[in-house]
C-alpha positions, -999 to +999 in steps of 0.1 A: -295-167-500-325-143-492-360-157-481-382-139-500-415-155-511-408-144-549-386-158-567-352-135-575-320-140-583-298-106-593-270-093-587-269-056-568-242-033-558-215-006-570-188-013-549-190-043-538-214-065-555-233-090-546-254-117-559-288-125-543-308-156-550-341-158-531-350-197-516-375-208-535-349-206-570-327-239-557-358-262-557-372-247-590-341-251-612-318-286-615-284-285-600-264-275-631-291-249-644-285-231-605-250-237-610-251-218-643-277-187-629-247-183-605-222-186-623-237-159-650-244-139-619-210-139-607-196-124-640-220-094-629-206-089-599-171-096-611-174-068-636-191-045-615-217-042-642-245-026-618-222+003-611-213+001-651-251+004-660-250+034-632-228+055-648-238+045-683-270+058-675-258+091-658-243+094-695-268+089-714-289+117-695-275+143-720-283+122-755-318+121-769-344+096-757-346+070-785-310+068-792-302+063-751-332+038-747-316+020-780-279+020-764-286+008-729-308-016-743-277-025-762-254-026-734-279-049-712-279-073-742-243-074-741-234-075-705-259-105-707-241-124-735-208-117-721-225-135-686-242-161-706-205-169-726-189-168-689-207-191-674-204-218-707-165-212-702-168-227-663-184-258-675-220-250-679-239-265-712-258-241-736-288-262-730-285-258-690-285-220-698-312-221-721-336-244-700-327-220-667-333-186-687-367-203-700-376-215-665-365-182-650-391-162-673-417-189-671-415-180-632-414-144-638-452-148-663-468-171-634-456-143-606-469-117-625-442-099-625-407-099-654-372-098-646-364-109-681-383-101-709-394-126-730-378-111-765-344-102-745-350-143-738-355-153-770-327-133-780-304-146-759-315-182-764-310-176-802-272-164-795-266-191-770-280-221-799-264-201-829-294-193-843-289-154-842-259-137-848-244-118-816-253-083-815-214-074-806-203-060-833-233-042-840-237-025-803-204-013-801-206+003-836-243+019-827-225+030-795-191+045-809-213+066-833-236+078-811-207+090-788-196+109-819-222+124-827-230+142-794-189+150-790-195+168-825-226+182-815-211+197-786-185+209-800-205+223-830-227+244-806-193+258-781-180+268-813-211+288-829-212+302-792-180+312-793-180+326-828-212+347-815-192+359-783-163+369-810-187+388-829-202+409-802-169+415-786-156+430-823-183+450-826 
C-alpha cells in the first residue's frame, strides 16, 4: 500500500515485481472489485510482464513506427486479457471486473489524468461480456508476420551487401 493522494494501482518491476495500490483505491472500489484489481495485478507481476514490455520495446526499436506502435499495442491488449481471464479463474465475476475497470477509468477522467484508456476499456469490457471477439489469435498472427518480415528484410539487405562485397572483390 502506497499513500499517495492519486489514485494508482500498477504493477512495476523487472526482477522482482511488485504491485502498488495507492490508499485511497480500497475505499473507492467494493471488496470483490479490490480483490479482482489485485488479483489481475498479480498475474503481472507473476509473469514478469513489466520486464516483458521492456524488452519487447528494446525490440521493436529496429521495426518501423506504425507497425511497432500497432504490436505493442497488441501485446498490452493481450497481457491485459490474459490478467483480466486470471483473475476470473481465482473466483472473481466478469461483472466485478467490469464495474472495477469502469470505476478505475472514471477515477482516472475526474483526476485528470488516464491510466487506462477509455477504448482499451471498452475493449476489454467487450471481451470480458462476450460481446467482442478476443484479439488472440489476431495479435499473435500480426506479430509472427511482422517478425518475418524484418528477419527477411535483414536478411535481404546482408545478402545484397554481400553480393556487392563479392563483386568488388572479383573485380
Amino acid at each position: 500500500m502506497i499513500i499517495n493522494r492519486k489514485d494508482l494501482v500498477f504493477t512495476a518491476g523487472f526482477l522482482s515485481p511488485q504491485v502498488f495500490v495507492s490508499s485511497n483505491i480500497r475505499s473507492r472500489l467494493e471488496a470483490n472489485e479490490y480483490k479482482a484489481v489485485i488479483e489481475h495485478e498479480f498475474f503481472h507481476a507473476r509473469n514478469y510482464h513489466p520486464l516483458k514490455k521492456l524488452l519487447l520495446e528494446l525490440f521493436l526499436f529496429s521495426f518501423p513506427r506504425f507497425i511497432a506502435s500497432r504490436i505493442m499495442k497488441s501485446y498490452e491488449e493481450l497481457t491485459e486479457i490474459a490478467a483480466d481471464d486470471y483473475a476470473r479463474k481465482r473466483g472473481a465475476t466478469n461483472k466485478e471486473i467490469a464495474s472495477a475497470l469502469v470505476k478505475l477509468w472514471e477515477i482516472d477522467a475526474h483526476m485528470g489524468y488516464y491510466a487506462v484508456s477509455f477504448l482499451q476499456t471498452r475493449s476489454r469490457i467487450g471481451t470480458i461480456t462476450g460481446a467482442k471477439e478476443s484479439v488472440f489469435k489476431y495479435s499473435f498472427l500480426f506479430l509472427l508476420i511482422s517478425s518475418l518480415f524484418l528477419f527477411l528484410m535483414i536478411t535481404f539487405i546482408n545478402g545484397q551487401e554481400l553480393l556487392l562485397s563479392c563483386k568488388i572483390a572479383y573485380y
